[in-house]
C-alpha positions as CSV (number, residue, x, y, z in Angstrom):
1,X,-8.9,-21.1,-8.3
2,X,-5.8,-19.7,-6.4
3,X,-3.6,-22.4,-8.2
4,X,-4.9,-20.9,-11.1
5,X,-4.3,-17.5,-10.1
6,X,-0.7,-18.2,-9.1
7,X,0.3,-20.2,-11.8
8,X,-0.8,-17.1,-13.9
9,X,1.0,-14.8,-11.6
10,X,4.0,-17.1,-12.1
11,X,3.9,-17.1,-15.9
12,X,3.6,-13.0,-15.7
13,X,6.6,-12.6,-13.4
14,X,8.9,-14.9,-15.7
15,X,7.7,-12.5,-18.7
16,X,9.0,-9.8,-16.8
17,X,12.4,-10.9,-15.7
18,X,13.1,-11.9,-19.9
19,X,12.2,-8.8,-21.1
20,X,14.4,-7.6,-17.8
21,X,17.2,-10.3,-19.1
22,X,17.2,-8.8,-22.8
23,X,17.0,-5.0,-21.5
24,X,19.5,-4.8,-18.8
25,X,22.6,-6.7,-20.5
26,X,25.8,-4.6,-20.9
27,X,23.7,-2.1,-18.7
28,X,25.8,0.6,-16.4
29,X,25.3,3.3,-14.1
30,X,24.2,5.5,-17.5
31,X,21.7,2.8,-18.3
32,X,20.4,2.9,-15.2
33,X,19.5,6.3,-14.1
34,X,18.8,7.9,-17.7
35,X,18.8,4.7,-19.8
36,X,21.5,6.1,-21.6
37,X,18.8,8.5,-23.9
38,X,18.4,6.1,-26.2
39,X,14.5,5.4,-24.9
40,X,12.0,5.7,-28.2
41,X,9.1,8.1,-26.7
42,X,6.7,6.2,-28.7
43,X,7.3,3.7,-25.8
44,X,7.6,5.8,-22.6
45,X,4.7,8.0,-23.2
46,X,2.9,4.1,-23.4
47,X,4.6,2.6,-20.5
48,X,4.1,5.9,-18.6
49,X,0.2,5.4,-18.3
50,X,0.7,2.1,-16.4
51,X,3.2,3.9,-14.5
52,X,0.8,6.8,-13.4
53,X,-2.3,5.3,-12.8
54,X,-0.7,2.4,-10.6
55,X,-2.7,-0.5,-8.3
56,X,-4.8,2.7,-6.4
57,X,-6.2,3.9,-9.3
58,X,-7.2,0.6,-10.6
59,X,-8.9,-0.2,-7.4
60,X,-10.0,3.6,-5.6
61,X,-10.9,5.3,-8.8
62,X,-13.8,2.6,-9.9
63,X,-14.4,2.6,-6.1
64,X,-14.6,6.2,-5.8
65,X,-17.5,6.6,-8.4
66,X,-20.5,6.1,-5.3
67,X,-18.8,9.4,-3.9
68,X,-17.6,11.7,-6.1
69,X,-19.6,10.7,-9.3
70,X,-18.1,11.5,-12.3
71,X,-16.3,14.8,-10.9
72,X,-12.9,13.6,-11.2
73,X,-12.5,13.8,-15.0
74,X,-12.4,17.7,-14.4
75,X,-9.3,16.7,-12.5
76,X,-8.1,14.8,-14.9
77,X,-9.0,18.2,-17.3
78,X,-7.1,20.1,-14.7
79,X,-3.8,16.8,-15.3
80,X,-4.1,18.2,-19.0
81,X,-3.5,21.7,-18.5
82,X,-0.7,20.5,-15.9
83,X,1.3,18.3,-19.1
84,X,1.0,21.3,-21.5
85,X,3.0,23.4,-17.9
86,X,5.3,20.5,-17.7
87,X,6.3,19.8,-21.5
88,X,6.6,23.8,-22.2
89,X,8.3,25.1,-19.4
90,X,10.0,22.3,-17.1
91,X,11.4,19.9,-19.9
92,X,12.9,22.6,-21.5
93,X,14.7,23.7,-18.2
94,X,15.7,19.7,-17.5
95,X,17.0,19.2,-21.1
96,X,19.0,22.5,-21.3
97,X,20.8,21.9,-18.0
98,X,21.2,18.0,-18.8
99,X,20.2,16.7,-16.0
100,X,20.5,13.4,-14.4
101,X,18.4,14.5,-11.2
102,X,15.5,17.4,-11.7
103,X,16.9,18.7,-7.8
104,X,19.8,19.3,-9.4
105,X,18.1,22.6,-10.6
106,X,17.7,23.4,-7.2
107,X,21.6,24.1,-5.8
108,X,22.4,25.9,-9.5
109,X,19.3,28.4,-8.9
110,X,19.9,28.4,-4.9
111,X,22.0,26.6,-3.2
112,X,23.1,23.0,-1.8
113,X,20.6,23.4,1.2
114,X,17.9,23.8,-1.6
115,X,19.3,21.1,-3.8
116,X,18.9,18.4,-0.7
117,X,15.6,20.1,0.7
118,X,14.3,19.8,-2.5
119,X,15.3,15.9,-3.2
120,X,14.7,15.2,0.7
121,X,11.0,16.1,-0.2
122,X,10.5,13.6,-3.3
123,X,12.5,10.5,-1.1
124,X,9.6,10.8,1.4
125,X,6.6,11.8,-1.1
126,X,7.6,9.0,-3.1
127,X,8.6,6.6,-0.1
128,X,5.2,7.3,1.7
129,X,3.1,7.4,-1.8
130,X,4.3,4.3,-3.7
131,X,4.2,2.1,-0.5
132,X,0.7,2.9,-0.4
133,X,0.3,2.1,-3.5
134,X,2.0,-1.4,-3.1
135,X,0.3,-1.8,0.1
136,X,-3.4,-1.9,-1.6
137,X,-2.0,-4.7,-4.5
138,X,-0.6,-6.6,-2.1
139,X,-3.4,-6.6,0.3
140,X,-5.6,-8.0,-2.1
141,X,-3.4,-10.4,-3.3
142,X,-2.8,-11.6,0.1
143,X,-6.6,-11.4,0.8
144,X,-7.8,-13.7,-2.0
145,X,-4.6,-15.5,-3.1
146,X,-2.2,-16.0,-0.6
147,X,-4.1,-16.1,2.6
148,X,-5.4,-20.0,1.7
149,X,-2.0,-21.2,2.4
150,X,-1.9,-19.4,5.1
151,X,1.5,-17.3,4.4
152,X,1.6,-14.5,6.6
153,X,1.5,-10.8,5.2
154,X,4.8,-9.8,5.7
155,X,6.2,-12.6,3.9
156,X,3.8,-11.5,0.9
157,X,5.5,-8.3,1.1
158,X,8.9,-9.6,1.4
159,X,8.5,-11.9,-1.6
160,X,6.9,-9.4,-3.9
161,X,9.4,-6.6,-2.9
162,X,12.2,-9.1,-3.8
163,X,10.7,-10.0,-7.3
164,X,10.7,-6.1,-8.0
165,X,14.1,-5.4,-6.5
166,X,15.2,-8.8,-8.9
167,X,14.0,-7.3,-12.1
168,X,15.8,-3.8,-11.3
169,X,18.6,-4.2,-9.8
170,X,21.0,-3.6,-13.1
171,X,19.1,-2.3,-15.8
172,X,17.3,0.6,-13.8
173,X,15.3,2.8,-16.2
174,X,16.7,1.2,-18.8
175,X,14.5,-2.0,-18.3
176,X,11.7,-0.1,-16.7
177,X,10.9,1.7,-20.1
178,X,10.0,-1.9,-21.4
179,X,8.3,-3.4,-18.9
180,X,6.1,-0.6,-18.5
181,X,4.9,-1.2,-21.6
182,X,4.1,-5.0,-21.6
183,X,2.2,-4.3,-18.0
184,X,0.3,-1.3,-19.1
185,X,-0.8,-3.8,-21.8
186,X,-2.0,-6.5,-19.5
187,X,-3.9,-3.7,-17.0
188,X,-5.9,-1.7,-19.9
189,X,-7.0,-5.6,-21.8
190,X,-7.9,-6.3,-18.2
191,X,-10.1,-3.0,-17.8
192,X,-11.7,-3.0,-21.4
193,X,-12.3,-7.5,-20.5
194,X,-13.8,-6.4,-17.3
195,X,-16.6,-4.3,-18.8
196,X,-17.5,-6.9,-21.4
197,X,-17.8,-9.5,-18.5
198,X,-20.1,-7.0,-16.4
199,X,-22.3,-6.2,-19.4
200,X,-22.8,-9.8,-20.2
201,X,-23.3,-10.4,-16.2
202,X,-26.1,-7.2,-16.8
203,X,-27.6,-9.1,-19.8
204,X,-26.7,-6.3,-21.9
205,X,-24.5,-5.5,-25.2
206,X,-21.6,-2.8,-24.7
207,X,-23.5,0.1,-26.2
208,X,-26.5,-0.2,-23.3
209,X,-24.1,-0.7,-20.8
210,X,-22.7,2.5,-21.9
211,X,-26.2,3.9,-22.1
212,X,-26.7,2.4,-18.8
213,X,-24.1,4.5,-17.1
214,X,-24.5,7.3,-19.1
215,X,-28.0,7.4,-17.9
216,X,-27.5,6.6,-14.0
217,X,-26.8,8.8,-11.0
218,X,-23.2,7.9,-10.9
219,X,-22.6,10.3,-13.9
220,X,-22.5,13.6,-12.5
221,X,-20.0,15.9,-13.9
222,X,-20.1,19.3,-11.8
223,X,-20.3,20.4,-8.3
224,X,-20.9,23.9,-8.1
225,X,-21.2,24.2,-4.2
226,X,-18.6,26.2,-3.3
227,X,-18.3,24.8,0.4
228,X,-18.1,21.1,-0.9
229,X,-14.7,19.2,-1.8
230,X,-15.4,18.5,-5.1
231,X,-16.7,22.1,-6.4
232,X,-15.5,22.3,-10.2
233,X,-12.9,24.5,-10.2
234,X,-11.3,23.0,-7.0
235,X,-11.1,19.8,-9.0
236,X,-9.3,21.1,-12.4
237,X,-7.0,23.9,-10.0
238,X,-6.4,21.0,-7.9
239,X,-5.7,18.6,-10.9
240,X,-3.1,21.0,-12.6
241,X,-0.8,21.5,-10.0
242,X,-1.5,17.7,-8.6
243,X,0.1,16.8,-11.9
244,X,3.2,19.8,-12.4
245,X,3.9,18.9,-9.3
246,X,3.4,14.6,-9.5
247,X,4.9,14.6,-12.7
248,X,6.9,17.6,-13.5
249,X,8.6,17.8,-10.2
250,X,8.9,14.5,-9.4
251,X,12.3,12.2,-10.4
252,X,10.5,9.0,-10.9
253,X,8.4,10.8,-14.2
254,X,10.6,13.1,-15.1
255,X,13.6,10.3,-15.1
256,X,11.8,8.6,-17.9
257,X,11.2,11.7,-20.2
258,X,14.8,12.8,-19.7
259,X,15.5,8.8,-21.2
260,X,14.0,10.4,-24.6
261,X,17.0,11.1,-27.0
262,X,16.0,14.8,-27.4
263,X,13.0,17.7,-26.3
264,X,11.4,17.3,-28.9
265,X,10.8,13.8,-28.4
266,X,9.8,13.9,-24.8
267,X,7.6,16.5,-25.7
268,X,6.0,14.7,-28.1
269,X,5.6,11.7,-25.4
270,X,4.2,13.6,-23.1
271,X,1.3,15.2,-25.0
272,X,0.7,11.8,-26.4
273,X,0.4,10.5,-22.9
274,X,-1.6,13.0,-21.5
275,X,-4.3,12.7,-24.4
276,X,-4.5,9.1,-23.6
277,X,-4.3,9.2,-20.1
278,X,-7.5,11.6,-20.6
279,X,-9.7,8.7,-22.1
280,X,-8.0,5.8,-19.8
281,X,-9.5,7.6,-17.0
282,X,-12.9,7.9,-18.4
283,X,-12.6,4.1,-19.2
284,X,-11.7,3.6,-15.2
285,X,-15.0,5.5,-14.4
286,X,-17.2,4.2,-16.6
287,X,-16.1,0.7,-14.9
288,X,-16.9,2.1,-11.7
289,X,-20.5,2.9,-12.7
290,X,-21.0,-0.6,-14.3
291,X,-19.8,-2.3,-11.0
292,X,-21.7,-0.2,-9.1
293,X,-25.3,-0.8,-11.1
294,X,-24.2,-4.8,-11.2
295,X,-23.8,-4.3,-7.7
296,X,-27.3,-2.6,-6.8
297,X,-28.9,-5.5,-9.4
298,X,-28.0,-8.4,-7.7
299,X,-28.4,-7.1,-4.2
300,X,-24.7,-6.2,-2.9
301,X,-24.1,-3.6,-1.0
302,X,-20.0,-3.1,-1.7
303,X,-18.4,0.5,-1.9
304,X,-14.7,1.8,-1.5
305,X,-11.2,0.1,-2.6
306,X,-13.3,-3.4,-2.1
307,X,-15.9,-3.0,-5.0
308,X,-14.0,-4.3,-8.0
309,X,-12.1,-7.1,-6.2
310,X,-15.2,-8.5,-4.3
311,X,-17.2,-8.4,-7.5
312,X,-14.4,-9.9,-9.8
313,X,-13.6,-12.7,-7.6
314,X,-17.3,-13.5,-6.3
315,X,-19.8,-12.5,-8.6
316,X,-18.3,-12.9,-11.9
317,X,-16.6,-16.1,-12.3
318,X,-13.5,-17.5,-12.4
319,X,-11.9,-15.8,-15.6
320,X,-12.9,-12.4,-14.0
321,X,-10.7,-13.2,-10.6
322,X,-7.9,-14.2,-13.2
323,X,-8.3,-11.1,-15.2
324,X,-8.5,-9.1,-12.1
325,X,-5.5,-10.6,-10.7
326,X,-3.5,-10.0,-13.7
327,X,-4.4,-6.4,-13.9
328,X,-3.8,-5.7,-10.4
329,X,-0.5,-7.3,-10.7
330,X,0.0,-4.9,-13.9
331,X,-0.6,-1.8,-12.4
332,X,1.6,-2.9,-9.1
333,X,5.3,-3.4,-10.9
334,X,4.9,0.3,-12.8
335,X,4.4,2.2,-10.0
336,X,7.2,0.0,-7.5
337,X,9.6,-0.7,-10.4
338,X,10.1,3.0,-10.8
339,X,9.9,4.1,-7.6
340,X,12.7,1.7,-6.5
341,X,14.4,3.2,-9.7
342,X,13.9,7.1,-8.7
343,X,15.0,6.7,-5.3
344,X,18.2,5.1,-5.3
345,X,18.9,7.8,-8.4
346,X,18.0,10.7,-6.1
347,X,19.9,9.4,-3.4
348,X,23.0,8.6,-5.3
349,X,23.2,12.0,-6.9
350,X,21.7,14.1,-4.6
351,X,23.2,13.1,-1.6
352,X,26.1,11.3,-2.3
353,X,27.2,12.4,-5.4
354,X,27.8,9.9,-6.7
355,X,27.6,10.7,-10.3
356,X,30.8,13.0,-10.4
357,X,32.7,10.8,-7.4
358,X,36.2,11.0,-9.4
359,X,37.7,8.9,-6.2
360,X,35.6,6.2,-6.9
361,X,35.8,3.4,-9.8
362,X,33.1,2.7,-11.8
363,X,33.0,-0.8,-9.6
364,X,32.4,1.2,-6.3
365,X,29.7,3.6,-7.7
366,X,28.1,0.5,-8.9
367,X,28.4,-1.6,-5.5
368,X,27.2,1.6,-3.4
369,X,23.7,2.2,-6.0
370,X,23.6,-1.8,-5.2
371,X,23.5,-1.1,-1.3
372,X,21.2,1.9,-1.7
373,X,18.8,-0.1,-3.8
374,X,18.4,-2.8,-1.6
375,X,18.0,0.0,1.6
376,X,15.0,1.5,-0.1
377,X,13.1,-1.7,-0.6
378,X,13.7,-3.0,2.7
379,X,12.4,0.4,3.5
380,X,9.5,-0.3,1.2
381,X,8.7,-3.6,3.1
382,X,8.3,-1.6,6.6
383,X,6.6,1.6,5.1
384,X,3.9,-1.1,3.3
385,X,3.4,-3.3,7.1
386,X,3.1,-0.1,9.1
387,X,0.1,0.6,6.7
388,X,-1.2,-2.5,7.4
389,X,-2.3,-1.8,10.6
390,X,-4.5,1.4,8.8
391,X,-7.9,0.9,6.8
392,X,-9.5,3.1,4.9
393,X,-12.2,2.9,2.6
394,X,-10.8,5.4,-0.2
395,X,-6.7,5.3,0.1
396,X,-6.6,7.2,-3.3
397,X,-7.8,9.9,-0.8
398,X,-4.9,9.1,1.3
399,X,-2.8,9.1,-1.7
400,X,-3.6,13.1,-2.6
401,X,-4.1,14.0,0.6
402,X,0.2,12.9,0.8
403,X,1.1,14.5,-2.2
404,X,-0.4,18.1,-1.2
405,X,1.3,18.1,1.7
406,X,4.7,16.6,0.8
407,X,5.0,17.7,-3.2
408,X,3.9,21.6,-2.0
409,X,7.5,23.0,-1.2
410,X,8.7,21.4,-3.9
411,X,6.0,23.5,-5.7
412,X,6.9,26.7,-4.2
413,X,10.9,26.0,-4.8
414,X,10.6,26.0,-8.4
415,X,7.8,28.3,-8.6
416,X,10.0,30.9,-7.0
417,X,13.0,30.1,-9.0
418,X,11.7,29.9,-12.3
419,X,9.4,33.5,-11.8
420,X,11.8,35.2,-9.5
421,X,15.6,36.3,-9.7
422,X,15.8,37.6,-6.3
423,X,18.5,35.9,-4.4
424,X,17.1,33.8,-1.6
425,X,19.0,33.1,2.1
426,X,19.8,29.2,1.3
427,X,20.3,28.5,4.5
428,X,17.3,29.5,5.9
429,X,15.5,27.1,2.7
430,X,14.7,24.4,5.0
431,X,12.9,25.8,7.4
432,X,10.7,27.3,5.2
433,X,10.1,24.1,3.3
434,X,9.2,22.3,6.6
435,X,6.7,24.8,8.1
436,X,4.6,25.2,5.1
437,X,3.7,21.7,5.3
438,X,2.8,22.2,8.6
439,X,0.8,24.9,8.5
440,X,-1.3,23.3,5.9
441,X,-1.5,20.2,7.6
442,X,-3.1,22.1,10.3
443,X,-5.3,24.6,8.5
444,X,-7.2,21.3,6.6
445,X,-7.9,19.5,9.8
446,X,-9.8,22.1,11.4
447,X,-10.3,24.5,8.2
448,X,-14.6,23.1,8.0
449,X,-15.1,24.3,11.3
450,X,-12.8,27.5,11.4
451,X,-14.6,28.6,8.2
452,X,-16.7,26.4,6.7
453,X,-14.6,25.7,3.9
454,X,-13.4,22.0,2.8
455,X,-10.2,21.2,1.3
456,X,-9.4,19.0,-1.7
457,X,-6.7,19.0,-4.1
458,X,-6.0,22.9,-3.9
459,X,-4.9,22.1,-0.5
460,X,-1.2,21.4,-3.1
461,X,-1.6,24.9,-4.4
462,X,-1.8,26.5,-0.9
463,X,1.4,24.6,0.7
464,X,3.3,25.8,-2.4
465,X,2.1,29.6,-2.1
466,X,3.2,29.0,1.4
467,X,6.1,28.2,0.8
468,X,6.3,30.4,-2.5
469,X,6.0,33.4,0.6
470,X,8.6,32.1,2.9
471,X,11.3,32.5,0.4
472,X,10.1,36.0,-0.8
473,X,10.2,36.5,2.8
474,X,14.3,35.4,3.4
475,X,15.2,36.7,-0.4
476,X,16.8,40.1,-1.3
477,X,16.4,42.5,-3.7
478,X,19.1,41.7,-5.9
479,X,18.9,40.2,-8.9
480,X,20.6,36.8,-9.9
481,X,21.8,35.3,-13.1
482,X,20.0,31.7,-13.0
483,X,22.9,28.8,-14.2
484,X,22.0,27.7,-17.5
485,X,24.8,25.9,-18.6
486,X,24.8,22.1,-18.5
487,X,25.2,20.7,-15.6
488,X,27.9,17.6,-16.2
C-alpha cells in the first residue's frame, strides 16, 4: 500500500515540475513576482481555490463538523461580503498605484516605518500560518507513508520543502498560476471521489447520503447564544474581515490577482472565486457529516484533524488511502508554493528594494531573490519541526486564532489610511502595531472569565480597531493628499 502511495506521489510530483519546466522558461524577476500580467483570470480565480483552502482545510474543516456543526458556512457568508470589500475597494487602490508589493501602499500613505511594519507583519503571519499548514500534510504523510521505512520526520520535511523550493525557484508566480490549477483539480476529484466511496461504504446512493446529512445533528446552521464562540453574527463579522484581511491584505493573494492583465479582469476572478469557494466549502462539510455518521455506524470513535485520514486509510480501502493521499498532497503545494513565492517578493521589495536597485545588474537581483528563497524555506523546515513538538486536535483553530492576531494591524493600517487623511507620526507606527496584538492576545486568554464573553473570529476585528485607535491617537489634524500616482 505505501509503494502504491509513493509511486502515485512520484508520478504527481513529476507532473508538477513539467508544467513548472513549460511555465518558468525565459522566466525573470517580472515573471516571478507579478508573472509579468499576462495571467488569464479564468485560471487564477481556479487555481486560487486550491490555494486558499490549503492541507488544513482539507483535513480540520471535515474534522471540525462534531464541533461547530454546520456554523461555519456563515463564515464562509461573512468571506463573501469580504471579496465584494476586496475587489471594490482594495484592487482598485493596488491596480492604480501598480504595484508589485500591496505594503508598498503603506510608505506612499505614511511612511517607510509603515511600509516595513506593515510587510514585517505578513512575513510572520504567513511564515507562522503556512508552516502550519505544511506541518498537518506532512504529518500525515509521514504518519501513514513514510514512517514504514522508517525515515525520520525532519528528513520528510527537508525533502518535501526541497521539491517545492525545486518547482519555484525561477518561474515564481508565473508557474504557480498553473500549477494551482492542475492541484486544485486533483483535491476537489478527490473530495467529490471520497463521498461516493463513503456512501457506497453506508450502503447508500448519493441523494440519501445527502438526505442523510441533511437530516442529522451535524447540520446545525445558527448559534444564537451570544456568550458562545460560534454565535451567528460573530461567525459572518469574523468571516469578512478574516477574508479582507487573508486575502485583500495579504501578498501571497493579492500577488496573484495583480498577475491579471487589467481590474477588470481580476475583478472578475475574484467574484468568480468567491462564488465557488462558497459551494466548495459546503462540499468540505457535507464530507465531514458523512465521515462522521460512517464513523458512528461502524463503531469508531475518531474526531479532530484525524477523522478523514484514519477513515480513508483504514476503513475504506485501498483506493480511498490513494485518493486521500493525492488530495492531501494537492492542497499542500498551493498553499507552500505561494507562500515561498510571497515571501521572498515581500522581502526583496520591501526590505531590500530590490526592485528599483539601479546599482545592481539584473544577474545580482536574480542571485540575491535566489538566496532569499532558499532562507525562507529553510525557515519553513524549522517553523514546521518546532510544531512538531505541539498537538492539537483542531489546528484550523490554531490557524485563525494566528491570523487575528498577526493580520489585525495590518487591518487597522489600511483601515486608517484608506478612511482617514489625518497625517499620522510614522515613527511612532510600530509601536502601535506591536501593542495591539498584545493587548488582544491578552484580553482572549482571560476575556471568559473577566466577562463571560468568548472570542472567535472577531477577535481580527478588535486588534485592527486597536490598532485603528493608536494611530488616531499619534495623527494630527491636518489633512494629507494620499499618493495616487503609480508607483514604478
Amino acid at each position: 500500500m505505501q509503494l502504491i502511495i509513493f509511486t502515485c506521489f512520484a508520478i504527481y510530483t513529476l507532473l508538477i515540475f513539467l508544467i513548472t519546466w513549460l511555465t518558468s522558461r525565459k522566466a525573470n524577476n517580472q515573471s516571478f513576482y507579478s508573472g509579468n500580467k499576462r495571467s488569464p483570470w479564468v485560471v487564477v480565480a481556479y487555481g486560487m481555490i486550491g490555494a486558499s483552502l490549503s492541507g488544513v482545510t482539507f483535513m480540520s474543516v471535515p474534522g471540525w463538523v462534531n464541533e461547530r456543526g454546520f456554523t461555519y458556512m456563515l463564515t464562509v457568508f461573512g468571506f463573501f461580503l469580504g471579496y465584494l470589500i476586496i475587489s471594490f475597494v482594495l484592487m482598485p487602490l493596488y491596480y492604480k498605484l501598480n504595484l508589485t508589493s500591496i505594503y508598498q501602499y503603506l510608505e506612499s500613505r505614511y511612511g517607510k516605518f509603515s511600509h516595513k511594519t506593515g510587510s514585517f507583519f505578513f512575513l510572520l503571519s504567513r511564515t507562522l500560518g503556512a508552516s502550519l499548514r505544511m506541518f498537518i500534510v506532512i504529518v500525515v504523510l509521514q504518519n501513514f507513508v513514510f514512517s514504514y521505512w522508517g525515515m525520520p520526520f525532519e528528513i520528510t520535511v527537508v525533502l518535501f520543502l526541497t521539491l517545492i523550493l525545486l518547482f519555484t525557484f525561477k518561474g515564481g508566480i508565473k508557474t504557480i498560476i498553473w500549477t494551482d490549477t492542475l492541484q486544485t483539480t486533483f483535491m476537489l476529484t478527490a473530495l467529490v471521489m471520497t463521498f461516493f466511496m463513503v456512501s457506497k461504504a453506508m450502503d447508500f446512493s448519493v441523494s440519501q447520503m445527502f438526505s442523510e446529512v441533511w437530516n442529522s445533528k451535524y447540520t446545525k446552521l445558527i448559534e444564537t447564544d451570544p456568550a458562545s464562540r460560534l454565535t451567528w453574527w460573530k461567525q459572518i463579522l469574523g468571516g469578512m474581515f478574516i477574508c479582507i484581511s487573508m486575502t485583500g491584505l495579504d501578498q501571497e493573494m493579492m500577488q496573484k490577482n495583480l498577475s491579471c492583465k487589467t481590474l477588470k479582469s481580476a475583478q472578475k476572478n475574484m467574484i468568480t472565486f468567491s462564488i465557488t469557494l462558497f459551494f466548495v466549502n459546503l462540499l468540505f462539510l457535507t464530507l465531514g457529516a458523512a465521515l462522521y455518521l460512517y464513523a458512528s455506524q461502524i463503531g469508531v470513535d475518531i474526531k479532530g484533524d484525524m477523522l478523514f485520514p484514519t477513515i480513508a486509510f483504514e476503513y475504506l480501502g485501498p483506493m480511498a488511502g490513494i485518493v486521500f493521499i493525492i488530495g492531501l498532497i494537492s492542497a499542500l503545494f498551493p498553499s507552500a508554493d505561494g507562500a515561498l513565492t510571497s515571501l521572498t517578493t515581500a522581502f526583496s521589495i520591501d526590505f531590500l528594494n530590490l526592485e528599483k536597485r539601479t546599482d545592481y545588474t539584473e544577474k545580482k537581483k536574480t542571485k540575491v531573490r535566489h538566496i532569499i528563497h532558499i532562507s525562507f524555506a529553510l525557515l519553513f523546515v524549522g517553523v514546521i519541526i518546532f510544531y512538531s513538538y505541539y498537538q492539537d486536535e483542531h489546528l484550523i483553530d490554531i490557524l485563525y486564532q494566528i491570523a487575528s492576531i498577526t493580520y489585525g494591524p495590518l487591518l487597522g493600517l489600511f483601515a486608517f489610511g484608506l478612511i482617514s487623511k489625518r497625517k499620522v507620526k510614522d515613527t511612532y507606527v510600530p509601536l502601535v502595531a506591536f501593542l495591539s496584538p498584545v493587548l488582544c492576545f491578552i484580553l482572549s486568554q482571560n476575556s471568559l472569565r473577566w466577562f463571560n464573553y468568548s472570542f472567535d473570529f472577531e477577535l481580527l476585528l478588535l486588534n485592527g480597531l486597536l490598532t485603528f485607535l493608536g494611530l488616531l491617537i499619534i495623527s494630527k489634524k491636518e489633512n494629507i493628499d494620499v499618493q495616487t500616482e503609480t508607483i514604478n
